[in-house]
N, CA, C and O atoms as a GROMACS GRO file, in nm:
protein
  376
    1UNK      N    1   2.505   0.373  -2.252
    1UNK     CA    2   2.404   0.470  -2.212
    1UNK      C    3   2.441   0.523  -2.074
    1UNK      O    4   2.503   0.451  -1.995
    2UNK      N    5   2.403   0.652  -2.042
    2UNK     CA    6   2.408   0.716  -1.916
    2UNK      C    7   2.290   0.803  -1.914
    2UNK      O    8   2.207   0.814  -2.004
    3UNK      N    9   2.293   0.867  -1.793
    3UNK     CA   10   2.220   0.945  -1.746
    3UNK      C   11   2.142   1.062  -1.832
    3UNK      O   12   2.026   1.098  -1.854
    4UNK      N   13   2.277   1.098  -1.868
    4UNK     CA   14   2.234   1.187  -1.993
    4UNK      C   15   2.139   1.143  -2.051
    4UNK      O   16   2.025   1.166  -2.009
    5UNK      N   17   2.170   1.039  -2.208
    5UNK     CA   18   2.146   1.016  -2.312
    5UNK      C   19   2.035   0.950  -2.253
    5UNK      O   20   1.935   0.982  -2.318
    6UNK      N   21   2.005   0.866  -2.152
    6UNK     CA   22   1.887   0.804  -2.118
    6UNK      C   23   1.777   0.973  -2.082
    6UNK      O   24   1.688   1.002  -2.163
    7UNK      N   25   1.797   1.040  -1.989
    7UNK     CA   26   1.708   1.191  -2.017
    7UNK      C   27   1.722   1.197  -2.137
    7UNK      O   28   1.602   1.192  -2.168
    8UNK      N   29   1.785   1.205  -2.252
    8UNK     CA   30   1.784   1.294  -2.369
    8UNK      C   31   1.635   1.162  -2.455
    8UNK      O   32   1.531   1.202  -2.509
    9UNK      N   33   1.663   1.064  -2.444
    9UNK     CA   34   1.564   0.961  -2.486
    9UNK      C   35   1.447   0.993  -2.441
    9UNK      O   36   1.378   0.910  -2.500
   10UNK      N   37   1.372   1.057  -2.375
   10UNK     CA   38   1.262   1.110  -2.324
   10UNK      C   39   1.200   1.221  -2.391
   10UNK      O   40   1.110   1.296  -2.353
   11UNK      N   41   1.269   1.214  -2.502
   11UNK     CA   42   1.223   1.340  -2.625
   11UNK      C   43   1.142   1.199  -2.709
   11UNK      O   44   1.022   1.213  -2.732
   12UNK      N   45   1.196   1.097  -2.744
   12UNK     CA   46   1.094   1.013  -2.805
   12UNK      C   47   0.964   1.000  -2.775
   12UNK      O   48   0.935   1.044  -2.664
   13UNK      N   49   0.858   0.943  -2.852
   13UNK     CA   50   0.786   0.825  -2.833
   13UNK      C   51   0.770   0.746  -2.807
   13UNK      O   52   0.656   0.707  -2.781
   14UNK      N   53   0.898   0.656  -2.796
   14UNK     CA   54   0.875   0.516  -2.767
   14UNK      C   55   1.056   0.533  -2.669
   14UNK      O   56   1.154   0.605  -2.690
   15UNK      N   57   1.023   0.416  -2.553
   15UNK     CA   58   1.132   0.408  -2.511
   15UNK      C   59   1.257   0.355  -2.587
   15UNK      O   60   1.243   0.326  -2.706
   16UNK      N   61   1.388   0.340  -2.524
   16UNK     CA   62   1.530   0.312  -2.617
   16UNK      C   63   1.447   0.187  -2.665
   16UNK      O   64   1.330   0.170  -2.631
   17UNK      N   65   1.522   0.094  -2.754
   17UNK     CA   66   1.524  -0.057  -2.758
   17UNK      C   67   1.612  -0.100  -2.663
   17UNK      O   68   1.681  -0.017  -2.602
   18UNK      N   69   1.623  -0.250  -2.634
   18UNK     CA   70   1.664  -0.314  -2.575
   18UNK      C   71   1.724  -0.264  -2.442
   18UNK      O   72   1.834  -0.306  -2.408
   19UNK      N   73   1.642  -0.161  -2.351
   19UNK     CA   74   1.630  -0.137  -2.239
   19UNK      C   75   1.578  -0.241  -2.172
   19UNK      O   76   1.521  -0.337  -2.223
   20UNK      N   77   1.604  -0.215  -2.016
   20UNK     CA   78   1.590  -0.302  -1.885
   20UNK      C   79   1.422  -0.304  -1.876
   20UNK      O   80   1.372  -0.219  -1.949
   21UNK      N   81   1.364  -0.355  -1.830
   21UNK     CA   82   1.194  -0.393  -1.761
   21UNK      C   83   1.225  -0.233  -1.668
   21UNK      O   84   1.169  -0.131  -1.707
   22UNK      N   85   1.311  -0.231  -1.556
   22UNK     CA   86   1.366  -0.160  -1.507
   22UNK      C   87   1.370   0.032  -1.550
   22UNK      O   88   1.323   0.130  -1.493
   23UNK      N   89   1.456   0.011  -1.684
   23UNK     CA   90   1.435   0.160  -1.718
   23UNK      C   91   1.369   0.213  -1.823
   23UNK      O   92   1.404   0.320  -1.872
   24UNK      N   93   1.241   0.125  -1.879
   24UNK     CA   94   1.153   0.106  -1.928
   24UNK      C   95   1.007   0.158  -1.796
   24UNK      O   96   0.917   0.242  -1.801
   25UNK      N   97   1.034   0.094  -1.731
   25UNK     CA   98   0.970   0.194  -1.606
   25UNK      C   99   0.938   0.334  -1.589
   25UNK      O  100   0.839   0.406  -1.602
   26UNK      N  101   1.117   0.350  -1.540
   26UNK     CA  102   1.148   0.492  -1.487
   26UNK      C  103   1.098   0.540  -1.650
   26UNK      O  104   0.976   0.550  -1.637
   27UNK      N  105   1.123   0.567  -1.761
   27UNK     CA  106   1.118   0.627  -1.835
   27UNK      C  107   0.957   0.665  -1.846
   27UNK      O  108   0.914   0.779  -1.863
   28UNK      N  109   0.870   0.528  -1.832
   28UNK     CA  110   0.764   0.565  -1.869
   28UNK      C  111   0.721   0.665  -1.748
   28UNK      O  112   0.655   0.762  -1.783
   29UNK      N  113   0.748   0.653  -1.627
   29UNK     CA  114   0.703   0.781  -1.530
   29UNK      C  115   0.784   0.899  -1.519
   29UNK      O  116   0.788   0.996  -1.444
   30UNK      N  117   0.850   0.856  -1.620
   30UNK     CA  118   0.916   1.030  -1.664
   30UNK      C  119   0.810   1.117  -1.757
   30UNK      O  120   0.776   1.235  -1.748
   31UNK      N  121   0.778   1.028  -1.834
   31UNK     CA  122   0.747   1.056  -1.968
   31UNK      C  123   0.562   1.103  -1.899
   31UNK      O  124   0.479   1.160  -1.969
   32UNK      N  125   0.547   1.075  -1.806
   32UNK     CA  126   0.424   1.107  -1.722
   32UNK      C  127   0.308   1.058  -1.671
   32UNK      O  128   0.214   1.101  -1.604
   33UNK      N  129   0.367   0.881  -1.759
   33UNK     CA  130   0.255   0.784  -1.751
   33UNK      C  131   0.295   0.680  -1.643
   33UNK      O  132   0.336   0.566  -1.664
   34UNK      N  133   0.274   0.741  -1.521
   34UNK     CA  134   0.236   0.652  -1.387
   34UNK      C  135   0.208   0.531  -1.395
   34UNK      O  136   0.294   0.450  -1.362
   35UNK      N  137   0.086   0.488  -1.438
   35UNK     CA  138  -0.002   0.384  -1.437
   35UNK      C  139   0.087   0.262  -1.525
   35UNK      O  140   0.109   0.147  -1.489
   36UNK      N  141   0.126   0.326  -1.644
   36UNK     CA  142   0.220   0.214  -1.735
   36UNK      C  143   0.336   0.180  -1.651
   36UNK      O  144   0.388   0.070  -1.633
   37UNK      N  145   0.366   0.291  -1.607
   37UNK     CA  146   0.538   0.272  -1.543
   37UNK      C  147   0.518   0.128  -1.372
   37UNK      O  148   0.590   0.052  -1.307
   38UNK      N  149   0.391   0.167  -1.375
   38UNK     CA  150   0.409   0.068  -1.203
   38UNK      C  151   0.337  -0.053  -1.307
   38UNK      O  152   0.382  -0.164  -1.279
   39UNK      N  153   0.268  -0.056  -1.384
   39UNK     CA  154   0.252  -0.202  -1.453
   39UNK      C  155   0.334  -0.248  -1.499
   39UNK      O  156   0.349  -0.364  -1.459
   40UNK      N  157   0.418  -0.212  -1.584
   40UNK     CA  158   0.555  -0.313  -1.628
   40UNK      C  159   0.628  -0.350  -1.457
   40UNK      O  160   0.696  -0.451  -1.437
   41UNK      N  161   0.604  -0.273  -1.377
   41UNK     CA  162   0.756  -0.322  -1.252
   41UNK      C  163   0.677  -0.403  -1.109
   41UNK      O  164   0.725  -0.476  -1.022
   42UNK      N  165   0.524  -0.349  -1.134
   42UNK     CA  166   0.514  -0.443  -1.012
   42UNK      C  167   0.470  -0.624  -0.989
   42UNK      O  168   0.410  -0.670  -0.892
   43UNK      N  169   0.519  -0.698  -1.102
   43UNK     CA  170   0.508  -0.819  -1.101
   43UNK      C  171   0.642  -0.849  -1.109
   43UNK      O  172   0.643  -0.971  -1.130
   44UNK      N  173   0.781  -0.801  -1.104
   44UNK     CA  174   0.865  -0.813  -1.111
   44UNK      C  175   0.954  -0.824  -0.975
   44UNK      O  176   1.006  -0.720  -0.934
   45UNK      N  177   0.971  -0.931  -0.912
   45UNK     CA  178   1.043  -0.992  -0.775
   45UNK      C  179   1.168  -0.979  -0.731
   45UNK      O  180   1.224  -1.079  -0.688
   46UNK      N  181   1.222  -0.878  -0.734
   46UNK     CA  182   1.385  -0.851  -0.704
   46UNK      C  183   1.418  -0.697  -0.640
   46UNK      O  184   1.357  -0.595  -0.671
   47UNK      N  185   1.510  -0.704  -0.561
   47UNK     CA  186   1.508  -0.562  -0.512
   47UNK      C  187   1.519  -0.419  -0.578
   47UNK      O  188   1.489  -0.310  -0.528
   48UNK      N  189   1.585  -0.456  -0.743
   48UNK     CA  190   1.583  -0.377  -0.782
   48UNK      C  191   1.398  -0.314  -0.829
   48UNK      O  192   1.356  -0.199  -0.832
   49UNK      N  193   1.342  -0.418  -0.854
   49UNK     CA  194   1.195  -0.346  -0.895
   49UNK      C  195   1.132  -0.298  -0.772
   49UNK      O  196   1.046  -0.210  -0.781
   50UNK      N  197   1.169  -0.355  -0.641
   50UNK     CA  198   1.094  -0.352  -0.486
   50UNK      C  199   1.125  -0.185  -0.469
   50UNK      O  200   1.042  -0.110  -0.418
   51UNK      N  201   1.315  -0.114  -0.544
   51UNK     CA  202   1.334   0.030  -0.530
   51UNK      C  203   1.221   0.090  -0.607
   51UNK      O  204   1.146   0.158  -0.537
   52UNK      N  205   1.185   0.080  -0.756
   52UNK     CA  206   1.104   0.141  -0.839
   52UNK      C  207   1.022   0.164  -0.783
   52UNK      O  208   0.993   0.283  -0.778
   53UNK      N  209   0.918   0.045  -0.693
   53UNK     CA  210   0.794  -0.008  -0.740
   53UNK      C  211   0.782   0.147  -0.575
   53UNK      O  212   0.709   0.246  -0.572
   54UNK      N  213   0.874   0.106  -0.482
   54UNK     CA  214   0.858   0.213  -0.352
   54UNK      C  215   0.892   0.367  -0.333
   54UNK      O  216   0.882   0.436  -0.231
   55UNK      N  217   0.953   0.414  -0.514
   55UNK     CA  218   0.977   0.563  -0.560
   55UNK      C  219   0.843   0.554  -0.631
   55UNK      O  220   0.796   0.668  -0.624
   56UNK      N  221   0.776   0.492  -0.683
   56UNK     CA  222   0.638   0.515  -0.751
   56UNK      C  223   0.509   0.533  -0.646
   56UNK      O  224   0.400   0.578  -0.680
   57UNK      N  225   0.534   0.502  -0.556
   57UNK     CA  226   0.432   0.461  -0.436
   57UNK      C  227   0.473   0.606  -0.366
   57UNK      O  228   0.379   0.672  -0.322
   58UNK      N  229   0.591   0.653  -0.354
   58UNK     CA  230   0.601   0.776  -0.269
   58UNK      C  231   0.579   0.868  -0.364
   58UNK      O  232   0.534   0.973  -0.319
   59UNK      N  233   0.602   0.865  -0.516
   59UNK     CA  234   0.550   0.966  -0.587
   59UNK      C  235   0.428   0.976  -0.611
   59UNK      O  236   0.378   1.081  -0.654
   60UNK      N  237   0.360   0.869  -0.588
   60UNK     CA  238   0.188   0.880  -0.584
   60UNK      C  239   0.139   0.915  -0.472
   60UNK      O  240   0.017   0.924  -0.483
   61UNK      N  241   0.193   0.953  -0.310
   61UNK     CA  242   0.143   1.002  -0.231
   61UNK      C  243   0.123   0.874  -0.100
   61UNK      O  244   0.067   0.908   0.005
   62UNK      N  245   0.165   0.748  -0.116
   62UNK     CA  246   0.125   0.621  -0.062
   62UNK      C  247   0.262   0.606   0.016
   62UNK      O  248   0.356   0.538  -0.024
   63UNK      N  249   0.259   0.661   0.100
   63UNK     CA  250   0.359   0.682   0.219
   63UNK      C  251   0.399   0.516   0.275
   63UNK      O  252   0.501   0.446   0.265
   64UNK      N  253   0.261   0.495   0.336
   64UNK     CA  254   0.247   0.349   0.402
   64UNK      C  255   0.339   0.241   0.286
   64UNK      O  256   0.443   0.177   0.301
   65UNK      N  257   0.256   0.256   0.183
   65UNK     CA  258   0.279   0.107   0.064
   65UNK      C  259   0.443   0.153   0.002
   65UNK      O  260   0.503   0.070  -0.067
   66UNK      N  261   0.490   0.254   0.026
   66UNK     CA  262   0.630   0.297  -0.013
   66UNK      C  263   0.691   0.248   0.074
   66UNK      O  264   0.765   0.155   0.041
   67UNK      N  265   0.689   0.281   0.198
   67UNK     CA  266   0.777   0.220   0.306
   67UNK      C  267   0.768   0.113   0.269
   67UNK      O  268   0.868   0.083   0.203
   68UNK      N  269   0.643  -0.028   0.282
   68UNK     CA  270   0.695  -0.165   0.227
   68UNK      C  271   0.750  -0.233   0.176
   68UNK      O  272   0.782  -0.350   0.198
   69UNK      N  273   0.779  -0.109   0.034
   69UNK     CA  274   0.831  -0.145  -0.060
   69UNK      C  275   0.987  -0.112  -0.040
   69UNK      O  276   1.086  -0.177  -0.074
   70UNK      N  277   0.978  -0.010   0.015
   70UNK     CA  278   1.161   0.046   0.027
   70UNK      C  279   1.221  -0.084   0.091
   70UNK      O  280   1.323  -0.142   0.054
   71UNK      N  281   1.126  -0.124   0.210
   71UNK     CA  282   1.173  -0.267   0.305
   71UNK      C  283   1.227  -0.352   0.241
   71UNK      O  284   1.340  -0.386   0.276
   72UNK      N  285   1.169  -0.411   0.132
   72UNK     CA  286   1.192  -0.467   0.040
   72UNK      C  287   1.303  -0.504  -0.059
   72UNK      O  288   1.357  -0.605  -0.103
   73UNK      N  289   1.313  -0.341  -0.075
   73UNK     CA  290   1.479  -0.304  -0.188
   73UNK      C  291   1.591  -0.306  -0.041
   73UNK      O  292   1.710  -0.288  -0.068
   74UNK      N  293   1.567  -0.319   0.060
   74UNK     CA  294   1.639  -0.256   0.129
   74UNK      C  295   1.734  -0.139   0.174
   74UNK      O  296   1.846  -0.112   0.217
   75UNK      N  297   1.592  -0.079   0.127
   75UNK     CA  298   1.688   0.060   0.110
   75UNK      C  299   1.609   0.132   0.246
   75UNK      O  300   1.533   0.082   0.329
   76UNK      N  301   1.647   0.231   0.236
   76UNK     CA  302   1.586   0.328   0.381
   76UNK      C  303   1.493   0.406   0.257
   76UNK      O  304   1.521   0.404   0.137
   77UNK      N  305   1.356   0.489   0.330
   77UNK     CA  306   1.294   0.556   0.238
   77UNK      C  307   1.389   0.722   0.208
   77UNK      O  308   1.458   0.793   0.281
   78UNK      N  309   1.356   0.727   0.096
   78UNK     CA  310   1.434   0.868   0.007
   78UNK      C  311   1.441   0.965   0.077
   78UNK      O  312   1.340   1.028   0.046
   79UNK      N  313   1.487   1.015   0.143
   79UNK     CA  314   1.457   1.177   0.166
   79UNK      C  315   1.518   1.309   0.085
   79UNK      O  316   1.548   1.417   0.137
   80UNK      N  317   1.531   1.263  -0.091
   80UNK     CA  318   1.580   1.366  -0.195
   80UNK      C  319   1.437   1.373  -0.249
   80UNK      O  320   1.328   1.321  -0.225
   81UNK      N  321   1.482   1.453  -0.324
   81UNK     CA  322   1.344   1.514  -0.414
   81UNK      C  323   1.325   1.384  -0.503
   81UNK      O  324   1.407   1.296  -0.528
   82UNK      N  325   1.186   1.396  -0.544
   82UNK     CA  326   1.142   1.254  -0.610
   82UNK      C  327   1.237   1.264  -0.760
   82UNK      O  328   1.287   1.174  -0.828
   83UNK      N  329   1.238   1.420  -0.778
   83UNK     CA  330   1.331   1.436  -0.918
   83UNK      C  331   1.511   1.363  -0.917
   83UNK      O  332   1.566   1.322  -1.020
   84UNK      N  333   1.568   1.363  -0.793
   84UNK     CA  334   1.667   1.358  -0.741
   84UNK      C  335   1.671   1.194  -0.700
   84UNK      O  336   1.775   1.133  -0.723
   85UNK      N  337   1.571   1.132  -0.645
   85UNK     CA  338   1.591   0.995  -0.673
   85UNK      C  339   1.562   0.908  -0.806
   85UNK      O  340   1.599   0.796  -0.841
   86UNK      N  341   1.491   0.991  -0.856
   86UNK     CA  342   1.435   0.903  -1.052
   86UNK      C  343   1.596   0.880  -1.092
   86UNK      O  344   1.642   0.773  -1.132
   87UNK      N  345   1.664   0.993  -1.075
   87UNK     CA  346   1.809   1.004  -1.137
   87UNK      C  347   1.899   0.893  -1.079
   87UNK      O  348   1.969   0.811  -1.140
   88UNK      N  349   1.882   0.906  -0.965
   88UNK     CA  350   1.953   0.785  -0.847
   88UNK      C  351   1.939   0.685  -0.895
   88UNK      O  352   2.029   0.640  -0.966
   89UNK      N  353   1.820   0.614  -0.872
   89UNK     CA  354   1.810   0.533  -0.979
   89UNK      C  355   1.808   0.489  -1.105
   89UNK      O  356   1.861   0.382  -1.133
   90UNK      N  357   1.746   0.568  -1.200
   90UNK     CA  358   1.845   0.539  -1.340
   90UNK      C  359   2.004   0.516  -1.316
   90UNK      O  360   2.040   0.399  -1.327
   91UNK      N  361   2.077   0.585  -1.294
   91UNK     CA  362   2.207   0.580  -1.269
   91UNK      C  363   2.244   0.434  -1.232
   91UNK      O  364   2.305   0.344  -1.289
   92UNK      N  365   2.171   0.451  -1.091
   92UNK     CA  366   2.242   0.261  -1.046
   92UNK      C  367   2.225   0.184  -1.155
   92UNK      O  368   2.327   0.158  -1.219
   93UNK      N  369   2.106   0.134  -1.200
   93UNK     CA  370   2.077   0.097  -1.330
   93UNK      C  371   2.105   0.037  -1.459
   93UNK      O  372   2.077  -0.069  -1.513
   94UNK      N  373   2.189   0.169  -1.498
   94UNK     CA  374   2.205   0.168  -1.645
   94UNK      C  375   2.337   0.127  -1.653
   94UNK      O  376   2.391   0.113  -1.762
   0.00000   0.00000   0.00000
């Protein structure tokens, strides 16, 4: 899977099978459902969910609780378009 074919999967209903917790996420806040996408990732303890969980928090407007979270992944916070990091991340990812 890549980038592509993972966007092109966003024509479904249901996410791929045997996808990550991870891009089971991103997909679901592609797909437009916020609320599902930060419930599958925020009980999940590793930097990779700490990146998700702090691109979901800046795409919801939660500046403060994003930064924590970026702290977390150790990443610095995004300064690409939220469209431009979803991709970033899928990519690392997959």
């Amino acid at each position: 899977m890549n980038l592509s074919t993972f966007t092109e999967s966003l024509a479904a209903n249901e996410p791929p099978r045997n996808i990550s917790v991870y891009l089971k996420s991103l997909w679901y806040d592609a797909k437009g459902d916020w609320d599902k996408a930060h419930q599958l990732i925020q009980d999940v303890e590793d930097k990779n969910a700490s990146w998700i969980h702090a691109y979901l928090h800046r795409k919801e407007g939660d500046v403060a609780n994003s930064g924590y979270w970026y702290s977390q992944a150790g990443k610095r916070r995004s300064s690409l378009s939220l469209e431009r990091e979803w991709e970033e991340i899928v990519t690392a990812l997959i």
